[in-house]
C-alpha positions, 0 to 999 in steps of 0.5 A, spaced: 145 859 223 147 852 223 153 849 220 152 846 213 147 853 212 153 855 213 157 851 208 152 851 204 152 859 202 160 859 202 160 854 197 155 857 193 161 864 194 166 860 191 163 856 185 158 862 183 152 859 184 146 858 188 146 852 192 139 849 195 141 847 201 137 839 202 133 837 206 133 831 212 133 825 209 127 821 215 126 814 215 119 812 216 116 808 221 119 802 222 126 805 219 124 804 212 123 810 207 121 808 200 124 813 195 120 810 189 115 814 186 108 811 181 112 804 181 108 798 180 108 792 184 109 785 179 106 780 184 105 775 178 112 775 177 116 768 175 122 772 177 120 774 184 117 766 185 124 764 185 127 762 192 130 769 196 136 765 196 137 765 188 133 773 186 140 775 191 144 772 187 142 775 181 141 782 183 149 781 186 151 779 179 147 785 176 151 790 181 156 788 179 161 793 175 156 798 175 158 805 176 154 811 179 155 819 178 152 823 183 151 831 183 146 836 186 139 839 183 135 844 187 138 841 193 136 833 191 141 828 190 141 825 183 145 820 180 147 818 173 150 810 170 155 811 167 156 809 159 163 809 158 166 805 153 172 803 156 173 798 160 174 802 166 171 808 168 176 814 170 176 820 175 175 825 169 170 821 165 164 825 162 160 819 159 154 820 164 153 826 161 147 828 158 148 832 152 143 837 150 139 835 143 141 828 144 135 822 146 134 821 154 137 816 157 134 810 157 132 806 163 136 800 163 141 796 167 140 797 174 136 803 173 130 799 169 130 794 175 129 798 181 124 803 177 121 796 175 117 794 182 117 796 188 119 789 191 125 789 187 126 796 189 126 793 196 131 787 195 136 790 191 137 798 193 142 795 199 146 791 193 146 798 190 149 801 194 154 795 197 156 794 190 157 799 186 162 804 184 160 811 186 163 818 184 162 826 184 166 832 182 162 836 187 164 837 194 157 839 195 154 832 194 160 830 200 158 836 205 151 835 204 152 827 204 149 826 211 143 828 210 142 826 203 142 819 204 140 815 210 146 812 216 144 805 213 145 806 206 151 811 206 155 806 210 153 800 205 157 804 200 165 801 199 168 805 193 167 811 193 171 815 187 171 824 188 174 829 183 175 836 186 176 842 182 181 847 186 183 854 183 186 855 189 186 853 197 178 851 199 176 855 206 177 850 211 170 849 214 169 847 207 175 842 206 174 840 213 166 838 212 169 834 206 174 831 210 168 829 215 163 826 211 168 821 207 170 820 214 163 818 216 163 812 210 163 806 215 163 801 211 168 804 206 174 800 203 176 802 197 176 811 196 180 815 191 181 822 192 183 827 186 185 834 187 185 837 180 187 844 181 188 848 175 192 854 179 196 856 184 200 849 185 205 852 188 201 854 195 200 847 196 204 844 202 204 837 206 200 840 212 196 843 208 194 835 207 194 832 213 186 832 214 187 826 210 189 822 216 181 822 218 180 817 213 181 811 216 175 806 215 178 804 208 184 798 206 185 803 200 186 810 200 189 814 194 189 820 193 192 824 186 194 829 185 198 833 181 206 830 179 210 838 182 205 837 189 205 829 189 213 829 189 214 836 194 209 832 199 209 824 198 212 821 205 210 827 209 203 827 211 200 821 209 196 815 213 197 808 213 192 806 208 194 812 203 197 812 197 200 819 193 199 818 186 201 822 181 196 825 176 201 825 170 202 817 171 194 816 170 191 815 163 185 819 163 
């Protein structure tokens, strides 16, 4: 049985529910895939008339703050803007969720640019995924990262945000598989990790960590966890770039 099967069903065991294993991303001939659908294309646009130069200056600054949430549907991956209200999104944020009764969304922002017309879909996906803040809560969306996104735009990605929900100590294929993926992120800078777990703190020790010591590829690595567990390990298992932070010390 191939492996992410594998860690697909065990993932579906720990967290109760049924996990559609995703598919393999291809790219199409040429080495693009399109992933739009039904987008029109504005040939007679005056912004697309303006000089390549400045239409990239101007998807830059679009990016720009832009925070994406990510989870699993049906074996796809989705994604959600962020519409905090707060200066900084945080770790725990719940301001992407869609509330049931409430109107959808609107496409706006970022989102009401890519879905606008396909040439802009193609000129500004890479500054997406170069400068936007990405985060998930699901480990399923990290196991399975490799074949959700093609190698080209998941190593444009340089900040990356997890929040891990433990009841208690993951199976190791899949905190292994995890650490892996982060890992894989090539073009990675800046990654915060939080380990919330909600039981069984006591069971957590600076071994238990030293799989982090994978990560290698961003400048700033910090990794939150709780304040009993961040002062029992700090200094014992950390890797060069990382920093323990105490979740205690964070305004949520």
């Amino acid at each position: 049985m191939p492996i992410l099967q594998t860690l697909g069903r065990k993932l579906s065991g720990q967290h109760n529910q049924h996990l559609v294993e995703p598919r393999q991303l291809k790219s199409r001939k040429g080495g693009r895939r399109l992933t739009i659908e039904n987008v029109p294309c504005l040939n007679n646009s005056r912004l697309l008339g303006l000089p390549r130069e400045i239409r990239n200056s101007i998807w830059r600054y679009a990016c720009l703050d832009t925070r994406i949430h990510w989870w699993l549907d049906t074996g796809k991956l989705k994604g959600q803007l962020c519409r905090s209200n707060r200066e900084h999104c945080q770790l725990r944020c719940t301001a992407w969720i869609q509330k049931p009764g409430n109107p959808p969304f609107r496409k706006m922002g970022i989102m009401g640019l890519l879905l606008s017309c396909r040439s802009v879909y193609s000129e500004i996906v890479d500054f997406v995924y170069e400068l936007s803040i990405f985060d998930t809560r699901e480990p399923s969306v990290m196991v399975f990262l490799p074949r959700l996104l093609l190698p080209k735009r998941m190593n444009l990605i340089q900040d990356f945000d997890f929040l891990w929900t433990l009841r208690t100590l993951p199976r190791f294929e899949i905190w292994e598989a995890v650490w892996n993926a982060l890992s894989l992120l090539e073009g990675l800078r800046k990654l915060t990790v939080e380990l919330y777990m909600t039981a069984e703190e006591n069971l957590w020790e600076a071994g238990h960590l030293g799989i982090t010591k994978r990560v290698v590829r961003p400048k700033h690595f910090y990794l939150v966890l709780p304040g009993r567990v961040a002062q029992r390990v700090a200094g014992k298992f950390e890797g060069e770039n990382c920093t323990v932070i105490s979740a205690e010390s964070i305004d949520f």
